[in-house]
N, C-alpha and C positions, 0 to 999 in steps of 0.2 A: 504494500500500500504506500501510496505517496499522500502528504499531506501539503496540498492546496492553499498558501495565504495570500491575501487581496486584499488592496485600502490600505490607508494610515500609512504610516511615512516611518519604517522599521530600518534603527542602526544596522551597520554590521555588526556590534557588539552585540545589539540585540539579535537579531539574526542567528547568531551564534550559540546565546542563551538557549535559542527553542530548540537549534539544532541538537545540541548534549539535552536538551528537555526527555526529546523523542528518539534520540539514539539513530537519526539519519546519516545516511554515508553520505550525502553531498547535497547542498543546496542549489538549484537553479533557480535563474532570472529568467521568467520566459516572456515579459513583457513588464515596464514600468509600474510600478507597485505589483507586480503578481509574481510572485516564488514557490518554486517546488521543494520539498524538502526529500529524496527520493530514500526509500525504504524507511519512512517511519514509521515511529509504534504508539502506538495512542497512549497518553497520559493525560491523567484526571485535571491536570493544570492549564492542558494547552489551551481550553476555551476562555477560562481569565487571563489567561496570558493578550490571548488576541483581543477578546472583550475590551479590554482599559486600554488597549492601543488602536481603537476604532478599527481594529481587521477581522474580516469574514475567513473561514480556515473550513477546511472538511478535509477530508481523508476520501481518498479516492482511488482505484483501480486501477494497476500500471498498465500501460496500453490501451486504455477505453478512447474508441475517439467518437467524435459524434456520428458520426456515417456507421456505428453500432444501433442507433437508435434513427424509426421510422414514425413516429408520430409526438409532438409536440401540443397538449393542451393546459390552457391557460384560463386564470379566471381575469376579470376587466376591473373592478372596481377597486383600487388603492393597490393593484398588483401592476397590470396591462399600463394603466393611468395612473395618474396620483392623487384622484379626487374618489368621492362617494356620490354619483351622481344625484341618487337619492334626496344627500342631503344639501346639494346646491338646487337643486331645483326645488326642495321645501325654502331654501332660503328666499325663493322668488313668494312666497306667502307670508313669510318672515316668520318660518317655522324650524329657521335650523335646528334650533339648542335641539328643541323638543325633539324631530323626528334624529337626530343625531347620535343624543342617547340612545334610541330604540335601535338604531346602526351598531351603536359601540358594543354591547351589551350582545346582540346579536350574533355580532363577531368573535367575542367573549366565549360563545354558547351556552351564555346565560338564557338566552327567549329561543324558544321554538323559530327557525328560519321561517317559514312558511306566515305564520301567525303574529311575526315582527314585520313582514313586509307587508300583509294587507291593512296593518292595524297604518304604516307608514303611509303607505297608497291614502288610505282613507282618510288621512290630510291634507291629501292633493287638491280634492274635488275643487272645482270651479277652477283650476288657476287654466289659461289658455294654453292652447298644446303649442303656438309659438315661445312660449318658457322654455321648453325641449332645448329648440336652435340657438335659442341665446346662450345656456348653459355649455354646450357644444362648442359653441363658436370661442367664447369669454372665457370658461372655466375648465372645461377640459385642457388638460396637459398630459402628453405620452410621460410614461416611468423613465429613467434618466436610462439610457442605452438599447429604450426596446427596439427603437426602429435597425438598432446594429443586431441586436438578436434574432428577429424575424428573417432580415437579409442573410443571415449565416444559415438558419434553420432551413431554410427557402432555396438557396445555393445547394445545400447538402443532399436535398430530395425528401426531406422532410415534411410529411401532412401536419398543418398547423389549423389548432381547432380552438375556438373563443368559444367560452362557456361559463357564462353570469348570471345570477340572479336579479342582474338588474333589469335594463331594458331594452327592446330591438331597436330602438330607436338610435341607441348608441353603438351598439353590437354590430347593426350591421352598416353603418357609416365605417368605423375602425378597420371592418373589414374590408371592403372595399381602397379604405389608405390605405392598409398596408399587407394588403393585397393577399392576404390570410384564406385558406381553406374552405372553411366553415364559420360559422358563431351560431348561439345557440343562445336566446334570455326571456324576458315577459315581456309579453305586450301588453302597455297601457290603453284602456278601451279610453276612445276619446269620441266623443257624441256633439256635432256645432261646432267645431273646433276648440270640446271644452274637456280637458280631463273630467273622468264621469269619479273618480276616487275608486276603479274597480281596478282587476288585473284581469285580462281573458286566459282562457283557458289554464290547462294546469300549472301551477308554479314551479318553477326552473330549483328545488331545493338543492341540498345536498345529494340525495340520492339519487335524480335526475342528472346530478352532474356524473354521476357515478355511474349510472349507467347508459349516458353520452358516450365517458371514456371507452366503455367497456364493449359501446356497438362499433365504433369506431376500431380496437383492436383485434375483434372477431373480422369485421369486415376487408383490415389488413392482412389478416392471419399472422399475429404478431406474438412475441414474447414479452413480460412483465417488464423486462431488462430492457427491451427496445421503445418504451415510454418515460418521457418527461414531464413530468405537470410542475406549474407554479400555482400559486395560493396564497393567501394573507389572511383566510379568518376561520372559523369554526367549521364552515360550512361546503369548505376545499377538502376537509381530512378525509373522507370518503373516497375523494376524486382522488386525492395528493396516496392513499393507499394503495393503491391499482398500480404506481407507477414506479419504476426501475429507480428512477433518478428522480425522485420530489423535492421541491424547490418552494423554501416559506421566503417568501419576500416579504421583509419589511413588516414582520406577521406580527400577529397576538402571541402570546408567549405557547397556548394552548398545541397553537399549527407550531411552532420555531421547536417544542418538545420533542413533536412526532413526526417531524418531515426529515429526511436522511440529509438535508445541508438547508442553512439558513443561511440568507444573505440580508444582513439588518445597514449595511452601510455602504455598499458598492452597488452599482447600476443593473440593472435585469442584465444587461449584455456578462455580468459575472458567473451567469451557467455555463458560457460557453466555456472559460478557464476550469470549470470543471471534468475537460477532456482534454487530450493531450494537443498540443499546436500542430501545426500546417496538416490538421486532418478534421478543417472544419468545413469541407463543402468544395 
């Protein structure tokens, strides 16, 4: 196993430290801030090690590159992007706190998925479905690195699949920019051009997403090992289990526990350093 550090700005002294931490034969530089540390052995220290020096670390697979793995899915809201669409478009009623809370808490898995977003929805009513576009336009921001991610994924011959809880409204614009697979989310029933505060047909939950993943790898004839998924909240773990390589970006602590690498400080484009160089596509 090699172990993987990213981010943060590490001495050679330091450097050195992790190297005797882990009992590595040799450290590579495979790109500015990103170093391999080749044959090391996991210690209970290396995660505070990196923690307090703002580096993402994982321990990884010698020779895995990405052209191992054939499908890529990702969840959109505070993963893909860096907003909660949700709760910028309740902002347009001047309901952030409120429906915010019900987000945070959500993601937490603290509230039932399902039964947090219709309770959300159902603050919406009345706002005009031109709120959508503004939100889009003004508010949305891609996650720092994805558009370099996709493009690698996408080179590589990779099926790249979006699959949110939130709504097609953004799902399938995203898809279209960057030029993504699939996507998969709820549709807002909108009646006058008025949001009605309903969701149409069934809710996009966790297990939905889970078994998106799972039609999608049957319909590749795939292996657990040849899947990627990223996620950020309670309602990924489902989908983020299915997959070879799970990826908690910038998660709740619940996903950062149970996903096989977290990346809390470097840019989505940091999965791809989790395969070995010039065998990214």
């Amino acid at each position: 196993m090699n172990l993987i550090i990213q981010g943060g700005d590490p001495s050679t002294p330091e450097l050195k430290e992790l190297a005797h931490l882990t009992r590595a034969a040799r450290i590579e530089q495979r790109s500015p801030g990103v170093f391999a540390f080749i044959n090391a052995a996991p210690h209970p220290d290396v995660a505070r090690w990196c923690h307090t020096r703002a580096i993402d670390c994982g321990f990884v697979p010698d020779g895995r590159v990405l052209g191992d793995c054939r499908l890529f899915v990702t969840d959109m809201d505070s993963t893909l992007i860096t907003i909660e669409c949700i709760d910028e478009i309740a902002d347009m009623q001047g309901l952030k706190a409120e429906v915010s809370s019900i987000t945070e808490a959500a993601m937490r898995g603290e509230l039932d998925f399902s039964e947090s977003l219709r309770r959300r929805v159902a603050l919406l009513a009345g706002l005009p479905e031109a709120a959508l576009g503004q939100v889009y336009e003004e508010r949305l921001k891609l996650s720092p690195g994805a558009p370099k991610l996709i493009e690698a994924l996408k080179a590589a011959g990779i099926t790249t699949v979006l699959v949110s809880g939130g709504f097609t409204f953004f799902t399938d614009r995203l898809r279209e920019r960057l030029g993504l697979d699939h996507a998969y989310a709820n549709t807002l029933e909108v009646q006058g051009g008025v949001l009605t505060g309903r969701v149409q047909g069934p809710i996009v939950d966790a297990e939905a997403k889970r078994r998106i993943l799972l039609e999608h790898k049957e319909s590749l004839g795939l292996k657990r090992e040849e899947i990627i998924a990223a996620g950020d909240g309670a309602n990924d773990l489902k989908m983020l289990g299915e997959a070879g390589v799970s990826v908690a970006y910038r998660a709740k602590p619940v996903v950062r526990e149970q996903a096989a690498y977290a990346l809390n400080f470097v840019g989505l484009d940091g999965i791809l350093n989790l395969f070995e160089p010039g065998n990214r596509g």
